[in-house]
N, C-alpha and C positions, 0 to 999 in steps of 0.2 A: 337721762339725768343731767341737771345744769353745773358746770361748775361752780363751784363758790367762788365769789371772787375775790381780788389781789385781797382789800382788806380783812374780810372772812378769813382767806388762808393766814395771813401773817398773825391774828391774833384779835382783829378788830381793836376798840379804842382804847384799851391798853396798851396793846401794843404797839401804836403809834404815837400815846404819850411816851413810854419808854426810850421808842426810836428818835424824837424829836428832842428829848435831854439826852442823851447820848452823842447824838449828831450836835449839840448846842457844846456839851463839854469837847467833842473831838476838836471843834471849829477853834473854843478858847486859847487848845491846847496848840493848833498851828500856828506858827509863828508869822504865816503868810494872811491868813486867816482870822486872828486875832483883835485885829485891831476893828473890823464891822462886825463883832459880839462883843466889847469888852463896852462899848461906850453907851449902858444903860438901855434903854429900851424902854418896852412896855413890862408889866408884871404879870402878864396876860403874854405874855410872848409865844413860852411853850405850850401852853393849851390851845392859841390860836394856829400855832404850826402842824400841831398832832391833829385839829380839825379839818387843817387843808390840808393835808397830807392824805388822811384820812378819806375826805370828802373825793379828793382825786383819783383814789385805789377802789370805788364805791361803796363807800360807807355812806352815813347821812349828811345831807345838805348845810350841817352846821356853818359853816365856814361862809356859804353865800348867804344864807338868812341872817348870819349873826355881824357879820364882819366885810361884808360888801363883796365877795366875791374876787372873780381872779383880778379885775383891774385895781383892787382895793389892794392886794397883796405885792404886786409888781410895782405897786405907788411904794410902799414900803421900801423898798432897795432900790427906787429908780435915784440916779444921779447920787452916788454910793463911789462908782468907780473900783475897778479892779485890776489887779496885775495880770503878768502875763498866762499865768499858771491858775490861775485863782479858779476857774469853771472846772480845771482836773483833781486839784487840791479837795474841793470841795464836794466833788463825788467821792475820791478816796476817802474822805472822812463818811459821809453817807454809809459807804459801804460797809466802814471798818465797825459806824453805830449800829448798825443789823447785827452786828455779832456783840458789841454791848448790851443790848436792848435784847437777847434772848432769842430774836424771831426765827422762827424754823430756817433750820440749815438746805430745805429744798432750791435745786439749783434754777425751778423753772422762777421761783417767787422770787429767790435773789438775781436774777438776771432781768425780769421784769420789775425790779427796785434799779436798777443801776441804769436802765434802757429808758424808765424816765428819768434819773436824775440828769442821766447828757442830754437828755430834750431838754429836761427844764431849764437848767442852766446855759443852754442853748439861746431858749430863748429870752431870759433874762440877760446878756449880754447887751443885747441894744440899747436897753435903757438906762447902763450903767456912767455911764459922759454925764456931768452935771448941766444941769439944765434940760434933759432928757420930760418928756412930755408923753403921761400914759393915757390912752383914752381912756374914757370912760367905757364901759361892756362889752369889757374885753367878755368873750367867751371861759366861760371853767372847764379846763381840761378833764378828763377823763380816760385812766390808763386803766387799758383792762390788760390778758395776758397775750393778746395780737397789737397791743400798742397804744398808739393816741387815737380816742373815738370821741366823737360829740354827741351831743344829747339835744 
């Protein structure tokens, strides 16, 4: 029998609309955090987050058919800039929105939620300097419960 996977388990695409307003109210609510959510955005923001999120944990491809895929998302926050904290702040909120957002209290699913957000925000570092430059196709990650795989 196959497992289901990360998105299957956590609830599929409600459940990661939930988690991506959750995680957008926790970010408002840090004070470190704060000031790259408050200043307007798209109106499409949280749905496009809950698609990539989503899309990442294998759910459907929404996110690269609709919205250009991962270099489309990393152009988004490239040249943004962060403090020094801002990549653990922002897991801690991650984590703290799984328990907002309802999503099963299983600690395999919450430890593969938390094991990508420090990759992600790992790798979105680089391109946080202004002036920062994101290729174009970049590859879409793919987190299953053994980690980051390609497709």
């Amino acid at each position: 029998m196959t497992r289901p996977s990360i998105f299957e388990s956590a609830g599929g695409a409600p459940a990661f609309a939930a988690l991506a307003a959750a995680n957008h109210e926790r970010c408002l609510a840090d004070p470190e955090l704060e000031h790259a959510f408050s200043h307007g955005g798209r109106d499409d923001h949280l749905d496009r987050l809950a698609a990539y999120w989503g899309e990442v944990f294998g759910g459907p491809q929404t996110y690269s058919r609709s919205f250009g895929g991962h270099s489309a998302m990393v152009a988004v926050h490239a040249g943004e800039g962060i403090g020094d904290d801002w990549s653990q702040r922002f897991v801690a909120c991650f984590v703290q929105a799984a328990d907002d957002a309802g999503l099963p209290a299983d600690p395999e699913l919450r430890a593969a939620l938390r094991a990508y957000m420090q990759w992600a925000t790992a790798e979105l570092e680089p391109y946080a300097p202004a002036g920062s430059v994101v290729p174009p196709g970049m590859e879409m990650p793919y987190w299953s419960w053994d980690g980051l795989e390609r497709r």
